[in-house]
Each structure stands twice: as structure tokens, then as C-alpha cells.
ZADO-1210 file (C-alpha; in nm, 4 decimals, padded with zeros to 6 digits):
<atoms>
<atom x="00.2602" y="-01.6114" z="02.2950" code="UNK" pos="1"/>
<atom x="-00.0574" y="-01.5595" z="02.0981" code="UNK" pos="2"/>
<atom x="-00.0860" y="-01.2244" z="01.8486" code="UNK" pos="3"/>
<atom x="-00.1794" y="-00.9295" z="02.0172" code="UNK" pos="4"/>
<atom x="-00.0748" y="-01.1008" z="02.3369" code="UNK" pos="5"/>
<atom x="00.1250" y="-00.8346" z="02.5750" code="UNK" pos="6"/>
<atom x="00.5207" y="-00.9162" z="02.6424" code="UNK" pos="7"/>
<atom x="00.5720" y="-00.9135" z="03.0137" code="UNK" pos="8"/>
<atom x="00.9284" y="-00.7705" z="03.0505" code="UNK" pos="9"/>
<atom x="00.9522" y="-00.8848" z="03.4187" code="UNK" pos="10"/>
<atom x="00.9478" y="-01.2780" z="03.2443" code="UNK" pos="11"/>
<atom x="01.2521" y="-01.1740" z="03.0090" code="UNK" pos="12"/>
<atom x="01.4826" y="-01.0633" z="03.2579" code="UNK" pos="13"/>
<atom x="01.3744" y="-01.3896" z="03.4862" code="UNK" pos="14"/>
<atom x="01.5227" y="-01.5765" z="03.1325" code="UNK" pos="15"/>
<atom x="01.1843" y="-01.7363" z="02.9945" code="UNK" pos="16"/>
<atom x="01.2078" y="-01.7122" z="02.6582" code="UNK" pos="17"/>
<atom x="00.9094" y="-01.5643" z="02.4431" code="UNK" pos="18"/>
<atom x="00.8185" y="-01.7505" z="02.0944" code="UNK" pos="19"/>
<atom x="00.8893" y="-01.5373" z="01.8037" code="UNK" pos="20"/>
<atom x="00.6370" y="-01.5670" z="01.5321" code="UNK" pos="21"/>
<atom x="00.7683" y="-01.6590" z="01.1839" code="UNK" pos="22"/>
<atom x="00.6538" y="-01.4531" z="00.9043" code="UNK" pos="23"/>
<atom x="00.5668" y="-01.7188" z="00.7022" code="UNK" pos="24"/>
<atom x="00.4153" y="-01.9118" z="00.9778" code="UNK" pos="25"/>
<atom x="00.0902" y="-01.8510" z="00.8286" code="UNK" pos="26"/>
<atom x="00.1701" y="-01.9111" z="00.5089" code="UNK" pos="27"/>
<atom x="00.2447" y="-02.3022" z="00.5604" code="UNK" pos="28"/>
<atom x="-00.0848" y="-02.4170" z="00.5556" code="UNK" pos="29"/>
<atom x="-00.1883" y="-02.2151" z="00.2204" code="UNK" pos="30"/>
<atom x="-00.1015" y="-02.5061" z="-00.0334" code="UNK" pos="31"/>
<atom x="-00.1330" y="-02.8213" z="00.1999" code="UNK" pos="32"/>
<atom x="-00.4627" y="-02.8593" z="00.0264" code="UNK" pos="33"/>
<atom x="-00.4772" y="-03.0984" z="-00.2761" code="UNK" pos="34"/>
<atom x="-00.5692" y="-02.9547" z="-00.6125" code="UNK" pos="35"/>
<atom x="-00.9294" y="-02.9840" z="-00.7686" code="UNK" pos="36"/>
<atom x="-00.9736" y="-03.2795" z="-01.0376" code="UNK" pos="37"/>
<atom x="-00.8371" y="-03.5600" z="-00.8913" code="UNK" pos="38"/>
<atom x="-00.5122" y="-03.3656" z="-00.7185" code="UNK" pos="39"/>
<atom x="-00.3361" y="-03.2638" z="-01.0807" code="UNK" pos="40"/>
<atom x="-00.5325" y="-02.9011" z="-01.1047" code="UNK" pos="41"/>
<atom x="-00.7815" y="-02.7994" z="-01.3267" code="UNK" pos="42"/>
<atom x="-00.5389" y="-02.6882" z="-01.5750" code="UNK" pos="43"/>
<atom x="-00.3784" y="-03.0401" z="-01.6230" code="UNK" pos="44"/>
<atom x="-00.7094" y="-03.1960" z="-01.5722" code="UNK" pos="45"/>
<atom x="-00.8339" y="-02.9883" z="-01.8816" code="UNK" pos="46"/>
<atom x="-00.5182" y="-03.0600" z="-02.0868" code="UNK" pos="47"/>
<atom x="-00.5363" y="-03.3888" z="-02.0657" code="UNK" pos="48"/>
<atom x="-00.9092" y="-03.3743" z="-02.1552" code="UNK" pos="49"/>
<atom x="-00.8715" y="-03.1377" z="-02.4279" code="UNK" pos="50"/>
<atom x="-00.7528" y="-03.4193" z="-02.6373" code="UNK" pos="51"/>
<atom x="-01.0647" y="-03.5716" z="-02.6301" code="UNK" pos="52"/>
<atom x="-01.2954" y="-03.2424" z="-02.6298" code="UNK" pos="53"/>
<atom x="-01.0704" y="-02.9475" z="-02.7417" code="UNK" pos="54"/>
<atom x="-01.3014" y="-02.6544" z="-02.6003" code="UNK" pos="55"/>
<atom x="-01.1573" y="-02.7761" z="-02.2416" code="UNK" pos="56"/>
<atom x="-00.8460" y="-02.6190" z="-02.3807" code="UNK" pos="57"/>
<atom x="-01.0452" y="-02.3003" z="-02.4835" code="UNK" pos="58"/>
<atom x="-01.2302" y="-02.2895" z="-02.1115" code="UNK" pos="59"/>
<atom x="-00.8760" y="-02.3174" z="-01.9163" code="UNK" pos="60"/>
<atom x="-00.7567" y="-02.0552" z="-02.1543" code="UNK" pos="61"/>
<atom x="-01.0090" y="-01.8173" z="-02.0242" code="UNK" pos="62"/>
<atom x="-00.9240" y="-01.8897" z="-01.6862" code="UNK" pos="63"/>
<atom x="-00.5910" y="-01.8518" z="-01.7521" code="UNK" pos="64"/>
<atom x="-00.6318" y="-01.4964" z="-01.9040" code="UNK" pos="65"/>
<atom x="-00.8972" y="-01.4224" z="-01.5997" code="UNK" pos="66"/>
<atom x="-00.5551" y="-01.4612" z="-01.3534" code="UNK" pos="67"/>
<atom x="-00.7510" y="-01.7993" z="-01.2087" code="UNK" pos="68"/>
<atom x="-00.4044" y="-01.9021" z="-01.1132" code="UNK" pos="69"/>
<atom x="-00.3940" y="-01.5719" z="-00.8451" code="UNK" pos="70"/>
<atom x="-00.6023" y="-01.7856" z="-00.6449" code="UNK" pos="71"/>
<atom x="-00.3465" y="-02.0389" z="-00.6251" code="UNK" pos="72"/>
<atom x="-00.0290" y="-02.0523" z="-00.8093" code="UNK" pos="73"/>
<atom x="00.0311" y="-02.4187" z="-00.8374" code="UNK" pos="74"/>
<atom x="-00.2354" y="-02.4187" z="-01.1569" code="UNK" pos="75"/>
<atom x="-00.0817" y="-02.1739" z="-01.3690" code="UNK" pos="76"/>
<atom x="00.1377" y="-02.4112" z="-01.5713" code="UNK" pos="77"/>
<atom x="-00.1357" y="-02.6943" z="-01.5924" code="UNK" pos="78"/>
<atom x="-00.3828" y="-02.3878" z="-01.7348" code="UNK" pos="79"/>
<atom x="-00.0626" y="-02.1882" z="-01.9653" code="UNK" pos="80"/>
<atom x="00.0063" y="-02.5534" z="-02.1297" code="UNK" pos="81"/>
<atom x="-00.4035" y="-02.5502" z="-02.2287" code="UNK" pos="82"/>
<atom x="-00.3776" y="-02.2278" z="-02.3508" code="UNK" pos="83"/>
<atom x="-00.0875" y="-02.3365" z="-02.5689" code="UNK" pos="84"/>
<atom x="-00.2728" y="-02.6342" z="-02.6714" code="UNK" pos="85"/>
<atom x="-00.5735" y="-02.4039" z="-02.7634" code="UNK" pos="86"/>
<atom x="-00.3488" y="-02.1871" z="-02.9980" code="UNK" pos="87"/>
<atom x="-00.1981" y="-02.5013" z="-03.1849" code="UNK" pos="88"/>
<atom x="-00.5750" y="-02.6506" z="-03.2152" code="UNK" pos="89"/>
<atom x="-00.7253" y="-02.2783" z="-03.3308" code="UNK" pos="90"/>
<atom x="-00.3856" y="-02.2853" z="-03.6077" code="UNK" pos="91"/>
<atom x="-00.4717" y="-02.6298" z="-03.7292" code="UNK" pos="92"/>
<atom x="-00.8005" y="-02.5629" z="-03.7932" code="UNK" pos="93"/>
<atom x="-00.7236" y="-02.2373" z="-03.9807" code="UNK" pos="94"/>
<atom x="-00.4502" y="-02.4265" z="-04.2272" code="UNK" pos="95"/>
<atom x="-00.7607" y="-02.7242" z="-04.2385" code="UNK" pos="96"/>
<atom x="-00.9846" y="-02.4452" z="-04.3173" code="UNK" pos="97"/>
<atom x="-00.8106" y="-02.2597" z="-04.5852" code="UNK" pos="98"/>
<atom x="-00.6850" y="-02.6060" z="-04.7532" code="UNK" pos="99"/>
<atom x="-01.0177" y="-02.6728" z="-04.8046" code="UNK" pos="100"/>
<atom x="-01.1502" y="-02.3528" z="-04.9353" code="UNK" pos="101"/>
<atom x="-00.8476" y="-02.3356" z="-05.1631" code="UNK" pos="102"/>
</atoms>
């Protein structure tokens, strides 16, 4: 049975049996695709990179607080550990800063 197919009720009381469709059905396919960046997310991908170019922390921090991860939920951990990684970089820089000014 397809959707918006019609039920024939003369087939249920012969005993065929009708398919029910699954609410989730169509959400199975949804995250079968791999990730961008080599299948670890763009959040990952830019942590890992952020160690050798810190502003990819910065950029997956703005995706992060632009609710990038709506469009698929698997990157939101990959882009809140960049954002964390951003916030210990920027308070680094500030102690670097002010030992050096003081």
C-alpha cells in the first residue's frame, strides 16, 4: 500500500493483510549519509585542524551559534568541542596579552 493509496475493505474481510506504514519509516534514510570532511563532520574536522590554524575553531563556533547542527544533529558535538577550544585559545591569548603589557 502506497500513501494516499485507498483501503479496499472487501480485501480485509477476504484476510489479506494491508502494510501499515511506520512513522519513522521515513526517517531511516535521514543519517545513512556520511558526514562532510572525510566522514568525522565538519566540527571534528575543524577541531582537529584548529590546532594547526586556530580561526577553524572560531569559524565552527559561528556555525555552531548559527544552529548549523539543525541541519543534522550528528555535528553538534564535533562543532560545541571547537567552540570550547575557541574560548580556551581567546583566554590564553588574553592572560599572553596582559603578561606582556604588564
Amino acid at each position: 500500500m502506497f500513501k494516499g493509496q485507498r483501503v479496499n475493505v472487501a480485501d480485509h474481510e477476504k484476510g489479506k493483510y494491508t502494510p501499515v506504514r511506520d512513522e519513522q519509516e521515513s526517517l531511516l534514510g535521514t543519517y545513512d549519509r556520511p558526514l562532510p570532511c572525510f566522514g568525522c563532520g565538519i566540527g571534528w574536522f575543524s577541531f582537529l585542524l584548529g590546532f594547526l590554524c586556530p580561526l577553524m575553531w572560531y569559524y565552527a563556533t559561528i556555525l555552531y551559534f548559527g544552529n548549523y547542527y539543525r541541519k543534522d544533529p550528528r555535528e553538534r558535538a564535533g562543532l560545541a568541542a571547537s567552540a570550547i577550544a575557541a574560548m580556551a585559545c581567546s583566554v590564553a591569548l588574553l592572560i599572553v596579552v596582559i603578561i606582556l603589557l604588564f
